[in-house]
C-alpha positions in Angstrom: 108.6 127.8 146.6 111.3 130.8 146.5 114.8 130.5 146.9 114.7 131.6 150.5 111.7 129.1 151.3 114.2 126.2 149.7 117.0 127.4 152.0 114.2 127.2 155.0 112.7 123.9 153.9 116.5 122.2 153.8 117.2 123.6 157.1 114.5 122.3 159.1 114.3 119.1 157.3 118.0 119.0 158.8 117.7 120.0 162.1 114.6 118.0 162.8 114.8 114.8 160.9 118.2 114.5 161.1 118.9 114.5 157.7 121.9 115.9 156.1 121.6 119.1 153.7 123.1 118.0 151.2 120.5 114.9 150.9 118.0 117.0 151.8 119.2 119.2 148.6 119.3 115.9 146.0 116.2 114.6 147.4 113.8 117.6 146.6 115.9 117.5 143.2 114.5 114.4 142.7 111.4 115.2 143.8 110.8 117.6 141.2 112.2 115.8 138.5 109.9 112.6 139.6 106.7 115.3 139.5 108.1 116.9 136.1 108.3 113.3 134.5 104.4 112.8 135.5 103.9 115.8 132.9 106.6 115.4 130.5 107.6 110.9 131.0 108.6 108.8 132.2 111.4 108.9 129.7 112.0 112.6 129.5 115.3 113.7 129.8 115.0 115.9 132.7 116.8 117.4 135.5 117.1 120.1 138.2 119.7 121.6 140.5 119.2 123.7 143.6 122.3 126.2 144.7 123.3 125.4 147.6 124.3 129.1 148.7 121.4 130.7 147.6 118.4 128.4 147.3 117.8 129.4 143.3 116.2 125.9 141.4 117.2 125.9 137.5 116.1 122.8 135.8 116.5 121.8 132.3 114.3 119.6 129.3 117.0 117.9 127.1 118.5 121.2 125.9 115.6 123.3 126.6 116.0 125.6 129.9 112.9 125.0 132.7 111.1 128.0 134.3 110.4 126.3 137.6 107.2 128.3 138.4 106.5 127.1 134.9 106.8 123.9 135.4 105.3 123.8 138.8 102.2 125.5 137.8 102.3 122.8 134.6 102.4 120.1 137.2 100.4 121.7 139.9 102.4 122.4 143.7 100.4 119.8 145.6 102.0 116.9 142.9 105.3 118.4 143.4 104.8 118.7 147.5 103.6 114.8 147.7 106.5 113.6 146.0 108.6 115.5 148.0 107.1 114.4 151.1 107.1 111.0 149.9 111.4 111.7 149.3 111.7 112.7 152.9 110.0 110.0 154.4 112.3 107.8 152.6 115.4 109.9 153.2 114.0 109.6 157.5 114.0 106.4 157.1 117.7 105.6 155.6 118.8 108.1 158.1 117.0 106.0 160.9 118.6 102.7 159.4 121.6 104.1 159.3 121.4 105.1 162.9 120.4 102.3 164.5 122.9 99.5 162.8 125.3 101.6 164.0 123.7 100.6 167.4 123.4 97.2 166.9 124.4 94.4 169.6 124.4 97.7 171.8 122.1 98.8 174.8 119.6 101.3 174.3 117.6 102.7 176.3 113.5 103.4 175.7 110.1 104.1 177.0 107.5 101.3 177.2 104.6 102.7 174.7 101.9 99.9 174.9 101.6 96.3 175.0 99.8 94.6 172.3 99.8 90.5 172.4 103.0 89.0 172.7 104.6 92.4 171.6 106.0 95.4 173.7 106.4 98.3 171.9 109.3 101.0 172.7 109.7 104.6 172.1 113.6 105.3 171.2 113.3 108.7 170.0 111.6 109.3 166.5 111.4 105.4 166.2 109.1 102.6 168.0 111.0 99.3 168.2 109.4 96.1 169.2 110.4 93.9 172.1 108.5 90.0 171.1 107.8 88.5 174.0 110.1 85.4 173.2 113.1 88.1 173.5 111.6 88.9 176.5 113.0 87.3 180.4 110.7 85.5 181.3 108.7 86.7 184.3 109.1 90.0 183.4 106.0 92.7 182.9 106.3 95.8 181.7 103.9 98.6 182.1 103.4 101.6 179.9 105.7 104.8 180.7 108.3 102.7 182.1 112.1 103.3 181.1 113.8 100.1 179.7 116.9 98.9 178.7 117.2 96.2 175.5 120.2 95.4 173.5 119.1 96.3 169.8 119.2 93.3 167.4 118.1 93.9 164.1 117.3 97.0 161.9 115.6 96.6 158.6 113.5 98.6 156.5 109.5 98.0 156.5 108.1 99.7 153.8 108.7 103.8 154.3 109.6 103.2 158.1 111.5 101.4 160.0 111.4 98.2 162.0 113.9 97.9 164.9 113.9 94.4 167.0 115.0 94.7 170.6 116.0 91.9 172.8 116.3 91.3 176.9 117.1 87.8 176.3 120.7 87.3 175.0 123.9 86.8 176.2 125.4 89.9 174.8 122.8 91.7 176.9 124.5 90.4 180.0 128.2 91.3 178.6 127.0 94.9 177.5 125.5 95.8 181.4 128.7 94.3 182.5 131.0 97.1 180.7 128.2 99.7 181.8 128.6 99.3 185.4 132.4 97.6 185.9 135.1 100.4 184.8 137.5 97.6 184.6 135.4 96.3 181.8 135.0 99.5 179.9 139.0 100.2 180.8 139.8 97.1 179.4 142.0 95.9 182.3 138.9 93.2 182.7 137.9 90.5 179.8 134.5 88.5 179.9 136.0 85.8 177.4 132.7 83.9 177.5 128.7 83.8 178.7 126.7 80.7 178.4 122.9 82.0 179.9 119.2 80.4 180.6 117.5 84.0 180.6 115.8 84.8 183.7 117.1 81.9 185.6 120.9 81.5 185.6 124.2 82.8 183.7 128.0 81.7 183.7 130.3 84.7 183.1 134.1 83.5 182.5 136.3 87.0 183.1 140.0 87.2 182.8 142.4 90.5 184.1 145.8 91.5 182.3 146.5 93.3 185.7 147.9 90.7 188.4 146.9 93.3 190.9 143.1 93.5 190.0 141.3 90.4 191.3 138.8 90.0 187.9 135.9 87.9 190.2 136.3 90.5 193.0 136.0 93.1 190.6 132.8 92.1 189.2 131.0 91.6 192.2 131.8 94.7 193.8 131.9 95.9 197.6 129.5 94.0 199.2 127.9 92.9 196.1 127.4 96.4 195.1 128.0 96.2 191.4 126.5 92.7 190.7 123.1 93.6 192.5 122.9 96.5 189.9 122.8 93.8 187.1 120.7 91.2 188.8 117.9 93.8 189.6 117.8 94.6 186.1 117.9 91.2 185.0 114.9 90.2 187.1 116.9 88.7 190.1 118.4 86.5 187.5 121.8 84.2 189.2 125.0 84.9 187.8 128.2 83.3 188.4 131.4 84.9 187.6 134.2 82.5 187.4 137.9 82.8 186.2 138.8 81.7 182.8 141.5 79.7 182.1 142.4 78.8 178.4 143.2 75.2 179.7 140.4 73.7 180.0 141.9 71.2 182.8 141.5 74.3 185.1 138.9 76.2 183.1 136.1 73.2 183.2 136.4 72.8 187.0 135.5 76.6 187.4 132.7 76.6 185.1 131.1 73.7 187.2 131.0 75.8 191.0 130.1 75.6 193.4 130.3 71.7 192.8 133.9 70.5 193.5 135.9 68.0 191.2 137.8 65.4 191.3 139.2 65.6 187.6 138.7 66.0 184.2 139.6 63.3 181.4 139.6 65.1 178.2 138.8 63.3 175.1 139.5 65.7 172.6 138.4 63.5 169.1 134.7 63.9 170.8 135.0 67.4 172.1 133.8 65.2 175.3 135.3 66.0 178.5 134.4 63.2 181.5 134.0 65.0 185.0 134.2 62.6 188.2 133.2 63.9 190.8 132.0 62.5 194.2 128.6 60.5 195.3 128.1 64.1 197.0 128.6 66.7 195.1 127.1 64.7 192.2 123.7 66.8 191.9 125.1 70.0 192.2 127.7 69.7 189.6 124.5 68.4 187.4 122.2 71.2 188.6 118.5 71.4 188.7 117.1 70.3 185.6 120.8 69.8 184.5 121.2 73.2 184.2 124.8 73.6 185.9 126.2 71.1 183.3 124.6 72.8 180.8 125.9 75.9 181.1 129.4 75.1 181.9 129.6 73.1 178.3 128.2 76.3 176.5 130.9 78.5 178.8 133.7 76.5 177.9 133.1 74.9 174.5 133.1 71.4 175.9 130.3 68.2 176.0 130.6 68.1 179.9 129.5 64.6 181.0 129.4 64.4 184.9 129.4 60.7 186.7 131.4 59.3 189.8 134.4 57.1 189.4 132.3 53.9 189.8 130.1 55.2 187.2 132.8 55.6 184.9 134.1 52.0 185.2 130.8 50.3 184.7 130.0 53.1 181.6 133.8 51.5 180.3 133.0 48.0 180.8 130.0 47.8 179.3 131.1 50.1 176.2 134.1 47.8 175.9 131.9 44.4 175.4 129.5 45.8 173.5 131.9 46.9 171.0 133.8 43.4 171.1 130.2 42.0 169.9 131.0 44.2 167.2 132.1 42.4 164.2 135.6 44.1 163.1 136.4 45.1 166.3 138.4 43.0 168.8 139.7 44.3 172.4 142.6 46.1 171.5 140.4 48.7 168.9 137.6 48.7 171.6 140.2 49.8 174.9 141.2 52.6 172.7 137.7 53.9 171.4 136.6 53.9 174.7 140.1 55.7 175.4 138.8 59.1 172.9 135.5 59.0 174.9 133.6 56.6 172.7 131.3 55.4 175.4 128.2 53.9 173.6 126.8 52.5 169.9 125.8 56.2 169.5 129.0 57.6 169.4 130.1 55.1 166.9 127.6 56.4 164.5 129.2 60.3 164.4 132.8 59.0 164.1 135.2 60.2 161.6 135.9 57.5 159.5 139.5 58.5 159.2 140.0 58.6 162.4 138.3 54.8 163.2 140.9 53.8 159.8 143.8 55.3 161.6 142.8 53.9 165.1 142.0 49.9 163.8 144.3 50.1 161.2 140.9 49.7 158.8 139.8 49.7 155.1 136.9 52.1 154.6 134.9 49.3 153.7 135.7 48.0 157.5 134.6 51.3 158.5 131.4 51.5 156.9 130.5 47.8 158.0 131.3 49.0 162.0 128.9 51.9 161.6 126.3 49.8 159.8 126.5 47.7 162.9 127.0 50.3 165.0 123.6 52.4 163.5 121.5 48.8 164.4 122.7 48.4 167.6 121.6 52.0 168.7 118.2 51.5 167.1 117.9 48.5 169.2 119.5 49.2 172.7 116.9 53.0 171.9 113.8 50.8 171.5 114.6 48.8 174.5 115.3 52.4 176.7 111.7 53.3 175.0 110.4 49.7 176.4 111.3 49.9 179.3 110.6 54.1 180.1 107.0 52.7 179.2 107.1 49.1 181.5 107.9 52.0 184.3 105.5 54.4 183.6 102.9 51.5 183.9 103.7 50.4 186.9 104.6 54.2 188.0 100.7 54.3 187.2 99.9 51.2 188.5 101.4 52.4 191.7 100.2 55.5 191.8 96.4 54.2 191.7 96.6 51.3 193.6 98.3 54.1 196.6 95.0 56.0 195.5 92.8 52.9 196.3 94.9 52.4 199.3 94.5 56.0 200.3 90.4 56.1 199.9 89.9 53.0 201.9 92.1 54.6 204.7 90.2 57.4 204.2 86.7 55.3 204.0 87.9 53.3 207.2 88.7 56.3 209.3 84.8 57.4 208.4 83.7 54.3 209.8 85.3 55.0 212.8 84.6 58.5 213.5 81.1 57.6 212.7 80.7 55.0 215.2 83.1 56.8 218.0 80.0 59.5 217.4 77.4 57.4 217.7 79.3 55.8 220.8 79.7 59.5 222.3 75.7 60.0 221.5 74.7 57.0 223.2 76.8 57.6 226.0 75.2 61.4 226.6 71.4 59.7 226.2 72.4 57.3 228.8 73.7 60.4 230.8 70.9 62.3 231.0 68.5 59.4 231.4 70.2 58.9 234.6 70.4 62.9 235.5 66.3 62.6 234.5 65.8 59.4 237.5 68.1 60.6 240.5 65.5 63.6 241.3 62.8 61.2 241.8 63.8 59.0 243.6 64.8 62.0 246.2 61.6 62.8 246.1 60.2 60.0 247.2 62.1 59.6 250.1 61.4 62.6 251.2 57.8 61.8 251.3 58.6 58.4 252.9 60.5 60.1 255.4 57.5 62.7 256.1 55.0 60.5 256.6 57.1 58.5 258.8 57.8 62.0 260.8 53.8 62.6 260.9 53.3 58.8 262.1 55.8 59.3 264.9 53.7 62.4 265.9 50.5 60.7 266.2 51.7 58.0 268.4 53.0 60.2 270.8 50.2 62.3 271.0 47.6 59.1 271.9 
């Protein structure tokens, strides 16, 4: 390998693996002095240095000079090329690292290679990332050749490549097609503040504008819906509400829960709890299918969103307030104002600060500990009766459900009966039919012949 080759080699190296020339200069440096050590070792005291200007390798032995083509020929060229082939696969690889976390929580944008198990693989570039199908919408299939977009989540080396995890599933992937395709977003004149998401079935977006004059939930959605339907379609048809964010969470909360309207918020701050009452009707929509609406509005705004109707909230008090009278250590007064902070059942109790029950009571913090004690029994035995009677239900839930079934197939049996005999009636009626279609003929018959030999008797008479 000449000077001129050297200059070639570094070249290449940089233009194709992306590879800067200066590392591409140390690492066939090291190369060499790696393949010299297999002749000379591993603790020889050896090193080399390629001029960058003109490609010319001088090495040196402690303070003995090294002939290059000496020492190449000593430790043969195809040593010396392995290691450094070896040193460029590793140098590709920190290039490729240092590439991608560059990229990280960002969208890229890739090539479906194959599918393989619960696995897509993804051509970006020089590199195949992985897409698992648990980061993955669900619903979604993807089919080899096709162009993809995944937010990049985690780059580590694997050996002398690299492994690069992608991800469709997250709520940064949502925020990140947001600033593609809303120039408010990317302007900065638009904030999303927060996303709470159930991938491939709903997602809450809270913006904010500093502009008074740009409508931030107008904005978003587009003309018509123009810009939204660009984010759904690549989301699978996911939902996505866009609401205004408000950093009270009086205002905030209520926004979060559309397109369910509410009455008001109580918030109990000690509990991170907030109580929304809402009416008998609009009760299932704030909850959402599956509880999902409620679910999503706590993660948007940071709150343990519990949704009941003002007569639900009285009877959830009174019954909180007597069963914490029953609690020894606690009298009324204590019990009126942990029901006050949101303290609503024997569960609670157990996750209280104990300052903050000393501070409220006016307790010692062996009071304390003697109130959760209780507290702690009480919820083991008010969950045992809940597990009681969820299984007395589902008995007789099962119970109804077969004796409906035996109910069913003797409907079902009776109405057999009955078509069976209505056929048999409809049979005998058609025999009877045609028995009577079988006699009217010859009976015709016969007075026909009556009625001729009659004719013929007349005859004769008149003729004597």
């Amino acid at each position: 390998m000449n000077a001129s080759e050297v200059l070639r080699i570094v070249d290449s190296l940089h233009r194709e693996k992306n590879i800067e020339k200066e590392t591409v200069f140390k690492l066939i440096e090291s190369a060499l002095v790696t393949a010299a050590r297999r002749h000379f070792g591993d603790e020889a005291d050896i090193e080399f240095f390629i001029e960058r200007e003109t490609g010319e390798i001088a090495g040196r032995h402690g303070q003995e000079m090294l002939d290059y083509e000496e020492v190449i020929g000593r430790i043969g060229a195809q040593t010396a090329k392995q290691v450094i082939i070896q040193k460029v696969r590793e140098a590709e690889r920190d290039s490729q690292i240092e590439e991608f976390t560059e990229v990280i929580d960002e969208i890229v944008s890739g090539q479906v290679n194959r599918n393989e198990g619960r696995v897509t693989t993804v051509t970006l570039g020089a590199v195949e990332a992985i897409l698992p199908r648990s980061e993955q919408i669900p619903g979604d299939t993807h089919q080899a050749n096709e162009r993809i977009r995944a937010l990049v989540t985690e780059v580590k080396a694997q050996g002398s490549r690299i492994k690069v995890v992608l991800s469709r599933t997250r709520g940064n992937f949502v925020k990140r097609l947001f600033e593609n395709e809303i120039p408010e977003i990317s302007d900065g004149i638009i904030t999303i503040n927060a996303i709470a998401r159930e991938a491939g079935y709903r997602s809450k977006v809270a913006v904010s504008s500093i502009d008074s004059k740009v409508d931030c939930v107008g904005a978003c959605v587009g003309v018509r819906g123009n810009r939204i339907k660009v984010i759904i379609d690549e989301l699978a048809g996911e939902r996505i509400d866009i609401v205004r964010y408000d950093p009270d969470p009086q205002i905030l909360i209520p926004n979060a829960l559309q397109p369910a309207e509410v009455d008001e918020v109580i918030l109990c701050a000690m509990m991170g709890r907030a109580i929304v009452l809402v009416r008998d009707d609009q009760l299932s929509l704030a909850i959402g299918k599956r509880g999902q609406n409620v679910r999503l509005g706590s993660k948007l705004c940071g709150w343990d969103i519990e949704i009941m109707t003002q007569t639900e909230l009285e009877s959830q008090i009174d019954r909180a307030v007597r069963g914490f009278c029953e609690i020894d250590g606690v009298d009324e007064e204590l019990a009126n104002r942990l029901v006050g902070e949101g303290y609503l059942s024997y569960d609670d109790l157990e996750v209280i600060e104990p300052s903050n029950l000393m501070e409220m009571g006016e307790l010692t913090e062996e009071d304390v500990d003697k109130i959760v004690e209780q507290a702690e029994v009480r919820a083991a035995e008010a969950e045992k009766r809940a597990a009681e009677e969820k299984r007395i239900r589902k008995e007789q839930e099962a119970i109804r459900k077969v004796a409906e079934a035996a109910e069913a197939k003797k409907a079902a049996e009776a109405a057999a009966i009955a078509k069976l005999a209505a056929q048999a009636e409809e049979e005998a009626q058609a025999e009877a039919g045609a028995d009577a279609a079988a006699d009217t003929p010859a009976e015709s018959s016969t007075d026909e012949q009556s009625g001729k030999e009659e004719s013929e008797s007349t005859e004769g008479g008149a003729t004597a």
